[in-house]
C-alpha positions in Angstrom: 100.4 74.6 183.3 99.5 71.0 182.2 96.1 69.2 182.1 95.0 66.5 183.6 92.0 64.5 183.4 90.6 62.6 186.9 88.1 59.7 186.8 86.7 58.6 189.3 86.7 54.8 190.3 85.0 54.0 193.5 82.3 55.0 195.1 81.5 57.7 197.9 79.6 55.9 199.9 80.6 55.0 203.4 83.7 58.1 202.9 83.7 61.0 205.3 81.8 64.4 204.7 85.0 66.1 203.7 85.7 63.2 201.0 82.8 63.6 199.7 82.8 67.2 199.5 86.4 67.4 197.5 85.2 65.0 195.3 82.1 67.2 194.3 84.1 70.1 194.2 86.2 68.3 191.5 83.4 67.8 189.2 82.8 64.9 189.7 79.0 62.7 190.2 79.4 59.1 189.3 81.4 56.4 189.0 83.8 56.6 185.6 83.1 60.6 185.0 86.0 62.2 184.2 87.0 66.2 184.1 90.0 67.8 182.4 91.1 70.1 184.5 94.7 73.0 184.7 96.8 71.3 187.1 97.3 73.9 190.3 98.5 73.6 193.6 94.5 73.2 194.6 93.6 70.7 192.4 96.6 68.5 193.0 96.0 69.3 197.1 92.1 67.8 196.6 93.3 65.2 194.1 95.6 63.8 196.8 93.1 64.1 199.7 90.9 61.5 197.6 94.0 59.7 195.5 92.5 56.2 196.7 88.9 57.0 195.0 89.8 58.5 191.6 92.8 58.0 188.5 94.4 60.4 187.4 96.2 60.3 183.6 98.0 63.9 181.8 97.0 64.8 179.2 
């Protein structure tokens, strides 16, 4: 499968428990981190759970 590599851009705060969660799971801490990741059916299912917090670019 292809790579892709998630950033995220806005913040946590003031998201619900289960936003915050599946962006943890992710990898992700801060604002602008980034993980490279195998695209599977679970990653793209969390990716689009939190699609209006984080960018998402193939690599």
């Amino acid at each position: 499968m292809s790579k892709i590599k998630i950033t995220l851009i806005k913040s946590v705060i003031d998201r619900t428990e289960r936003q915050k969660r599946t962006v943890e799971a992710l990898g992700l801490k801060k604002i602008n981190s980034s993980v490279e990741v195998e695209a599977n059916a679970a990653i793209i299912g969390m990716v689009r759970k939190v699609n209006h917090l984080v960018a998402i670019e193939n690599i």
